[in-house]
Structure formats: C-alpha cells, structure tokens
C-alpha positions, 0 to 999 in steps of 0.5 A, a space after each residue: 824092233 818091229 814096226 806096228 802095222 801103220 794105217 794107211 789113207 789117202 793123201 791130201 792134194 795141193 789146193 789153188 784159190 783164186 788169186 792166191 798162191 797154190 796151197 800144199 796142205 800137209 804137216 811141217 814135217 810133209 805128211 800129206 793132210 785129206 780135207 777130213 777125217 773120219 771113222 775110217 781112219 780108225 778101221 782095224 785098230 783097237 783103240 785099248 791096245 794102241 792108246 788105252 786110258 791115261 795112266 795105263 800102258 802104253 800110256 798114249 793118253 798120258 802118263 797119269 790117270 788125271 794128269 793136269 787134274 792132279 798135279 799142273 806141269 813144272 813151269 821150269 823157265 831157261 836161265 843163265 847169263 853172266 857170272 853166277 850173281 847176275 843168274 842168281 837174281 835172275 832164278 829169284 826172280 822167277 820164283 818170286 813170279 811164280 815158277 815151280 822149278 829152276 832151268 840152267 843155262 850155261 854158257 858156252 866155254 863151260 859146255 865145252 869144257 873150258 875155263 874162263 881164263 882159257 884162251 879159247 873162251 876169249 869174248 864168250 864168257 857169260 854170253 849166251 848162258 852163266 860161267 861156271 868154273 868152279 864149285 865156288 860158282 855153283 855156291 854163289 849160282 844156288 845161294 839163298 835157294 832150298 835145293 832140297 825143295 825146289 827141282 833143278 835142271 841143268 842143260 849140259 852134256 860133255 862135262 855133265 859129270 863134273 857139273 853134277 859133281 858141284 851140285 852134289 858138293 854144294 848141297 854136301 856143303 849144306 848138309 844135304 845128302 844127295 838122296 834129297 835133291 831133285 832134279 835133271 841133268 841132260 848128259 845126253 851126249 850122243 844128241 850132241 855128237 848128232 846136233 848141238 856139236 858141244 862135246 869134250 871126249 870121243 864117242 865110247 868114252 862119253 858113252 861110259 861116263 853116262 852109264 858111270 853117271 846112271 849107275 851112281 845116280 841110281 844107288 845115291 840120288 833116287 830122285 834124280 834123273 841122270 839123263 834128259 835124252 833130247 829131241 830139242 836140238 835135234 829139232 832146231 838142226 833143223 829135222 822133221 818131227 818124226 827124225 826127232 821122234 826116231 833119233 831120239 828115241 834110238 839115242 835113249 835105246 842106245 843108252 838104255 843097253 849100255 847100262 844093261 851091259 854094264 849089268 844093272 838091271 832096267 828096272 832099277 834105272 828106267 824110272 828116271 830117264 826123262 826126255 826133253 822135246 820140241 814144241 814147234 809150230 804145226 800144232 796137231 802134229 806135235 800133239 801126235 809126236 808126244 803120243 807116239 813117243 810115249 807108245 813107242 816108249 812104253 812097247 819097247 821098254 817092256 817087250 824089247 827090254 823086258 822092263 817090269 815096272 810100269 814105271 819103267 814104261 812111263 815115258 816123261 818128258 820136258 817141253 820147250 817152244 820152238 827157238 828156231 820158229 821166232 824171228 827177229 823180224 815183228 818180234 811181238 809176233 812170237 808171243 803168238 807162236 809160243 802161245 800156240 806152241 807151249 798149247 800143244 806141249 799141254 795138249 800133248 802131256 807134257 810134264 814140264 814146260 819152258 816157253 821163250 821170250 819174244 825177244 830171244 832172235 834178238 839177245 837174251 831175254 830181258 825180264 819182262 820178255 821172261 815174264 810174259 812167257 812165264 804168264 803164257 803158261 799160267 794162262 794156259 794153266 788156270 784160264 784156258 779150260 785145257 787141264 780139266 779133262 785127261 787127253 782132251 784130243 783123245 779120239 780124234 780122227 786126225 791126231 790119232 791118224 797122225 800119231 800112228 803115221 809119226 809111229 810108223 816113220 820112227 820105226 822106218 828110221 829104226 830099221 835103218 839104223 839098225 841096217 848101219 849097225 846102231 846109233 854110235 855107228 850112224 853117227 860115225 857114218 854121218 847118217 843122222 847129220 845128213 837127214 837133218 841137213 837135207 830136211 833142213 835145206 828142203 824146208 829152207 827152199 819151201 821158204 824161199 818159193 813161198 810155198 810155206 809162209 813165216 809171217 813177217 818174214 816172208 810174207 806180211 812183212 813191216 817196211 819199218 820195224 819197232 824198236 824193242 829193248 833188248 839185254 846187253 851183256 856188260 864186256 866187264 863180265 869176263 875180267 870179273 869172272 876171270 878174276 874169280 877163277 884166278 881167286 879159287 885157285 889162289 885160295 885152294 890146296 894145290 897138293 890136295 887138287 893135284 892128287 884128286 886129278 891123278 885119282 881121276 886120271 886114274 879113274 878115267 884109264 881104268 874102264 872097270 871103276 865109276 868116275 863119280 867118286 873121283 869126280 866128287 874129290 876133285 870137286 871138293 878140291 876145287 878144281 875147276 872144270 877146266 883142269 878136271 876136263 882137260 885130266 880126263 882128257 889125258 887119258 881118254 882123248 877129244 874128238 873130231 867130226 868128219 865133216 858133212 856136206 
C-alpha cells in the first residue's frame, strides 16, 4: 500500500502567559498545532482527488450525497444488564424515547464463552452487560420487538457466531427468514487479541470463523453486516487517533483478504463490513479521523483489491463517545464532554450514534443518565443546524491539514506491519500492544505534570463531590440466571444437543466446510453457549497471550 505524498507545515510551538503553566498546543494524539491556517496548506493538492463531493469517491465528505438532509443517523444507545427480562424493559424503554435502533451489550462470562453456572463466571453474571445462555434468553431478551423492523447490534466477538446463531433461530421461530433481519454483529476478533483481551480460540482459527460468518451472511442475510471492525477498544487501551486509524483499518485489510482466499469475490461481501470508532475529545482531530478513514478506505478497496462497486468503496461506520474520557470526579461534567464528542461523531459522518451517560465511571447507567444521552443526540439533531448542510467543515484549512496528516501516519504504520509480515504476525509480535501501552503510558505522565488538563481531576477539582444515584445490580440476578441455564437444560433433548455438538466438532475439525449450519442446529437444540464453545474447543484449542511490558 503506497502511502499518498502528505503535505507538510510548520510545527506549532509551545506557548507561556503570564502566570500560568506553559501551554503545548497540539491535538490529543501530539500533532504540533501552528497558531493558523490558511491557503498554503492546501498548495499542491486537488481537492477533487483527495475528497471530491459527499457521496463520490473516495468519499472524504461523506458517504451520501445529502447525508444527514436525507436520512439522520440510527440513535443506537448501548444496553444490557442483568438477566434478559431486566434489558428487555431497558430496550423498550428507549424505543419508547425515541431511539431508532437496538445496541447489545452482553455481559462478561458470555463474551468469554462461558455459561452462567460456570464456575469461572462466579460473581460477574449480569454485571457489566445481559447474561446469555441459551437461545431461550435470546427469546425473552427481543420478546415483544419487531426484529424485521427495528436494526440490531450485538457487540460480541470470540463467540459471535454462536450468538448470531440465537438471533437467527429466534427470528426462524417467529417465521422470520434471516434475509430480513437487519443489523450488525461485531465479530471482530483480531481487535480483541490487540485490545479488549475477550477471546475463546486461537488466532487462525478465530480468522476462519469470521470468514465462515462473511460467507454465510453474504448468500443468507444481505442485509446484515458480519463484521463491525473496531477502533473503539483499540482507542480506550489507550492509543492515539491515528493507531486507531491504522490498526483498525489494517485489522479490516486482513479480513478483507481472508475472504479473498477463500474465494468470494470483493464485491459480493464489501458492502456490509461496517466499522465501529471512537469519538474522543479533541474534537477537530476526530472530525480528521472520520475522513481519512473513509479516503484510505475507499483508495484501498478499489485500487488494492480491485473492489468495482462504489459500494464496495463506501466506508460506514458506527460512533460512540469516548468511556475513558469520563470521570468519576464532577460526573455532571461529562454531559459536557459527550456533547462535544458525539458533535464530532455528526460533523465527522458518522452513520450511527451511541452517546454515554454521565454516570457510567460510576456503575451502569441509570435511566435518566440514558435518557439525557439519548436527548443530547436529538438535540444535536433537530436543534443544532449541523444536519442541514453536507460536510459543513469541508474545506477547512486545518481539518483538511489534519485529515492529510492522520493519512500519512496510517500509512507509516502500514508500512510497519507490512515490514512484520502482516496483522496476525504483529499481533504474535506484540507490536500493536506495545504501541498502545507506550502512548498510553506518555499520556498518563502528560496528566500527571499538568502539561494536559482533565477538568476535576486535575485541575478544577471539587473538595467535596455531589452525590449521584447510581444503579445496583441485584446479587439475586445470578441464582435466577443460574437457575434458567439449569431449566434449559433440564427441559432439552440431551440426544438431540449431543449429536449437533459432534456435528460442530465435526465441522470445526474440518477446514473445508462453513460452521454456521452447525452452529444453527446446535442453536436449535438448545445448547447453550458454553457447551457450543467448549465443543469447538476441543478441536481448535484456547489461547494464551504472551505478555508485554
């Protein structure tokens, strides 16, 4: 991948006032800023090449000619807590207030792979996220709710296949065919491995259920998308804007030429990889993220992978405000911050939107915290102005200087992957963990001498703070989820579970065939996630990170 010849300005110098601390001024990720920009910066590059009009390639302005004139973005809020019932009533309730899609959040045994009644989930069922066993749960989690009209999204990734399976048998049982359902599961595995530290299998393996998942998905459920390759958890590690340009975007290289080896052709999968960033808080910089992302995007799909289809081009992509950029201390303050950072998310084009409650440094988020947050994005929305115009920072010295420079350092890490053999061997070679642990680490020493500020933290602190009310998860939520597991399987075909976990051993062992069909029966079964998970383990192994320090 060759890089594009980046434009080059002077560096912006630190600055004292009298009285006060010395001032470096640059972006949050340690671009230099000058004290203006102008005309020059744009010297020698044709604006029609390198962002054209919205809608066109390489879709720099956005991905739709009108954009937010046409259609507002999904207000997809993040939910789940508790047993299935509990984030039922939760999904309700923000329907009723007006969001337009559903965002799932599971808790943490289920994103590991275990079952409730596992020993290793002990104390963290229903904690951070909703307990999933079963297909039963999946019935009871999407009961009462049109799963043909409303779009879902489910952020799981080492079991995302068997968690697309539920889906799938639950909307079957409703005599729903799985061409209709809309919506997006994560499955981004590599990120994890990188990031987020939530996987069930090692790194080959994992690889080829994704492409299991982009191939099924492509000839049953066209309006899915099988993958949202994710930046967000590479961005709360703790990296720069621009490692979670590059790694991200490498991560969705990688799996765009898995699928190419395993035969299918760009164009018949492209359209629905969708991705999923960060929204942090230095807000130009974002805006520049979003654009180069969409450029870099669209120049490699075509001119690398010879994708045809400008929809093959079109890079979308989720948003969700920053969660390492809100702080337990003055929490109120972090309607401020989200404010301004689901702003650049809009500015920026994003195509879906989740902005966090000011609460969440705290516990989960409690329903008026989540109804505040759902009532920022229908300000900005129908108060702000912003959605009237196409790109309305088009053009703009500095955030056209900022979205070449982010460009150019995305393909600087490029280069260096490349250098390491690819993503999968980066990854075995620590190198994306270690960027981010030393950007993370210089950010926290940049904290720690004041040379950046995080208001009530650091500066403009509170010697005494306000009481908020918080949300509590009932200890009683594990024995009753527990007890469901137990009931499932108690009430199941043991003959019937056995034979579709040998036809997923079965599948699993045999490289040649899609797991989905498998997965599907062993759904339809009832088994639960735990059993499915732990089969397929038997054949394709776990995984053990080699640390890094």
């Amino acid at each position: 991948m060759a890089p594009p010849q980046p434009h080059t300005s002077p560096a912006g110098a630190a600055s004292t006032i009298e009285g006060e601390r010395p001032v470096r001024f640059e972006t949050l990720s340690g671009h230099p800023i000058k004290p203006l920009y102008g005309p020059e910066e744009r010297l020698g590059v044709d604006p029609a090449a390198s962002e054209g009009q919205p809608g066109e390639y390489p879709f720099t302005r956005g991905v739709y000619p009108s954009m937010y004139r046409g259609r507002l973005w999904t207000m997809r809020q993040f939910a789940g807590f508790g047993t299935a019932e509990e984030t039922n009533q939760r999904f309700r309730y923000l329907l009723e207030h007006g969001q337009t899609g559903l965002s799932t959040a599971f808790d943490m045994p289920t994103l590991m792979g275990f079952d409730s009644d596992s020993e290793r989930s002990l104390g963290e069922v229903g904690v951070e996220g909703v307990a999933i066993d079963s297909v039963d749960d999946i019935e009871t989690l999407f009961g009462g709710i049109p799963v043909d009209r409303v779009t879902t999204s489910m952020t799981i990734n080492g079991p995302a296949a068997i968690a697309l399976a539920y889906y799938v048998v639950n909307a079957e049982q409703q005599g729903i065919s799985p061409a209709a359902l809309g919506g997006t599961i994560q499955t981004d595995i590599l990120k994890e491995y990188i990031a987020q530290k939530e996987w069930c299998f090692p790194i080959e393996h994992a690889l080829r259920i994704v492409t299991d998942m982009v191939e099924w998905c492509s000839a049953e459920m066209p309006r899915w998308h099988p993958i949202s390759i994710s930046g967000y958890h590479i961005r709360e590690a703790g990296s720069t804007a621009q490692q979670e340009l590059a790694f991200t975007l490498k991560n969705g290289f990688t799996y765009v030429e898995r699928a190419l080896q395993r035969g299918l052709d760009i164009d018949s999968f492209a359209p629905r990889l969708s991705f999923f960033f960060n929204a942090q808080i230095d807000f130009f910089e974002e805006i520049a993220k979003y654009r180069a992302a969409r450029r870099i995007w669209a120049r490699e799909m075509r001119e690398t992978y010879g994708a045809l289809r400008p929809e093959s081009w079109r890079m979308r992509f989720h948003t969700q405000t920053a969660g390492v950029s809100l702080t337990a201390q003055q929490p109120l303050v972090n309607i401020v911050r989200t404010t301004i950072e689901a702003l650049a998310g809009v500015l920026g084009g994003t195509q879906s939107l989740h902005t966090n409650s000011y609460d969440e440094a705290l516990a989960l988020p409690t329903e008026q915290a989540v109804r505040i947050a759902l009532r920022t994005q229908q300000v900005i929305a129908h108060e702000s102005g912003v959605v009237n115009t196409a790109d309305p920072l088009g053009g703009s010295y500095f955030v056209e200087q900022l979205t070449d420079q982010l460009e150019a350092a995305a393909y600087g890490y490029f280069a260096r992957i490349d250098e390491l053999g690819g993503m999968v061997a980066s990854i075995e070679q620590n190198f994306p963990q270690r960027e981010i642990a030393d950007a993370a680490f210089e950010y926290q020493a940049d904290l720690n001498r004041g040379e950046k500020i995080m208001v009530g933290v650091n500066d403009f602190v509170n010697d005494q703070e306000d009481e908020i009310p918080i949300l509590r998860i009932d200890p009683a939520i594990e024995p009753k989820q527990v007890a469901r597991v137990k009931a499932t399987r108690a009430g199941r075909d043991s003959a019937a579970v056995e034979a579709a976990l040998a036809r997923t051993r079965a599948g699993a062992a045999d490289p040649n065939s899609n797991l989905m069909p498998a997965l599907l029966d062993a759904a339809r079964a009832r088994a639960t996630l735990g059993e499915t998970v732990a089969a397929m383990q038997d054949v394709l192994g776990t995984y053990t990170e080699t640390p890094v320090y």
